[in-house]
C-alpha positions as CSV (number, residue, x, y, z in Angstrom):
1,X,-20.6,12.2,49.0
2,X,-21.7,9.4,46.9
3,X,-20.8,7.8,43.4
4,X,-23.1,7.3,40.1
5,X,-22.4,5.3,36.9
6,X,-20.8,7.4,33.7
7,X,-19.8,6.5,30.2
8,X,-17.7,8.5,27.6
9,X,-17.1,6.9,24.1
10,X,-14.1,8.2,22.4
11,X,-13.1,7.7,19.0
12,X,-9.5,6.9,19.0
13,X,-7.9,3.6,18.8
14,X,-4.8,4.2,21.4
15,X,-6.7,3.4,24.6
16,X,-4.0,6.2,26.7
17,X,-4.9,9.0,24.5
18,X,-8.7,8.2,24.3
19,X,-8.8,8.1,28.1
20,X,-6.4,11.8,28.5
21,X,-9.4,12.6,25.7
22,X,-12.1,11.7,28.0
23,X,-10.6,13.1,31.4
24,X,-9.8,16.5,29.4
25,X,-13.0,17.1,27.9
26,X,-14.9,16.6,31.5
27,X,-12.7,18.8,32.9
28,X,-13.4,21.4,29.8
29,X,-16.7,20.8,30.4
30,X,-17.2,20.3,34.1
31,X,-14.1,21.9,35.9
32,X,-11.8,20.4,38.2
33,X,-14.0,19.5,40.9
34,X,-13.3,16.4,42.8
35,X,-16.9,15.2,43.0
36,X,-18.1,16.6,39.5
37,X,-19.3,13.3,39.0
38,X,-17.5,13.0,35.5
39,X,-14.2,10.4,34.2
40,X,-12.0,13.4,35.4
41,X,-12.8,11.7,39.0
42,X,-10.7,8.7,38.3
43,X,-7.4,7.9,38.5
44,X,-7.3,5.8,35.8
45,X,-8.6,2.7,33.7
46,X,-8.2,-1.0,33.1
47,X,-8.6,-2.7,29.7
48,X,-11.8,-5.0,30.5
49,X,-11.5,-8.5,29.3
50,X,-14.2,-9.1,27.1
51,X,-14.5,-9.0,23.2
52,X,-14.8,-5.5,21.3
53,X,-18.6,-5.1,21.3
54,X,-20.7,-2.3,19.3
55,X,-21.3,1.0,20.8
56,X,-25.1,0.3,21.0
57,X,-23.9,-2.9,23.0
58,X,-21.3,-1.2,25.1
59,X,-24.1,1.3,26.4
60,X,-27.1,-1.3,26.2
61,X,-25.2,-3.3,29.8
62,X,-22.2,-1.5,30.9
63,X,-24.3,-0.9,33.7
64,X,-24.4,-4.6,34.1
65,X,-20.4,-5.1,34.7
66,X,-20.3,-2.1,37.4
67,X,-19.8,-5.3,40.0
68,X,-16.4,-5.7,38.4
69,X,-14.6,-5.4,41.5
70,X,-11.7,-3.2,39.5
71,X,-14.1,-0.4,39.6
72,X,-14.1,1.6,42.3
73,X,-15.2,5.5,42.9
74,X,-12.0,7.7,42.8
75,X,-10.2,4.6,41.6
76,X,-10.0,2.9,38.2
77,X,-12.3,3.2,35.3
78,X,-13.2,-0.1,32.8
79,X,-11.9,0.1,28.9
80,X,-14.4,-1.8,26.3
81,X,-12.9,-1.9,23.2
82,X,-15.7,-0.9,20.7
83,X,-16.3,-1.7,17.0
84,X,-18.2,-1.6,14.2
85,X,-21.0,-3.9,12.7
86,X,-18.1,-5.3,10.1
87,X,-15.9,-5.7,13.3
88,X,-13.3,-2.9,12.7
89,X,-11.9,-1.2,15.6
90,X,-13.0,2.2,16.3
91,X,-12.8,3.2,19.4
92,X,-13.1,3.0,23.2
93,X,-16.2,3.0,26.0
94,X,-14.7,3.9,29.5
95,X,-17.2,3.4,32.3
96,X,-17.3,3.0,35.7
97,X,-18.6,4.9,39.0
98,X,-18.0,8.9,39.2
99,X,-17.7,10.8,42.6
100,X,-20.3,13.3,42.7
């Protein structure tokens, strides 16, 4: 079995319940399989340490800070706080390697 990037963005500020809002809508969406290749595969996430970004950043080079060595398949997840163009806070972009 392998691994492939995902990304969820949730609108919620509370990073906990935005990342029980992820896992429970991949596993609404794509059952409880172990290797579904979804954020239900993780056990869990780290607040990355780097400045709230935009959505369109978040997505434009998440891909770029899978070599954070936090991230592991069937391990932790990363947290990028996002927000808006004024800078408010609206959510957060989990992303990180699934197990498919």
């Amino acid at each position: 079995m392998g691994a492939h990037p995902f990304a969820d963005y949730i609108a919620t500020l509370d990073v906990e319940a935005a990342y029980r809002g992820a896992v429970d809508m991949a596993i609404s969406e794509y059952g409880r399989d172990p290797y579904n290749g979804t954020i239900s595969t993780t056990d869990g996430y780290f607040v990355l340490d780097a400045p709230p970004a935009t959505l369109t950043e978040a997505s434009e080079t998440f891909l770029d800070r899978l070599d954070d060595p936090r991230i592991e398949r069937r391990g932790d997840c990363a947290a990028w706080a996002i927000r808006d163009e004024a800078g408010t806070r609206t959510g957060w972009f989990f992303f990180g390697l699934a197990s498919s």
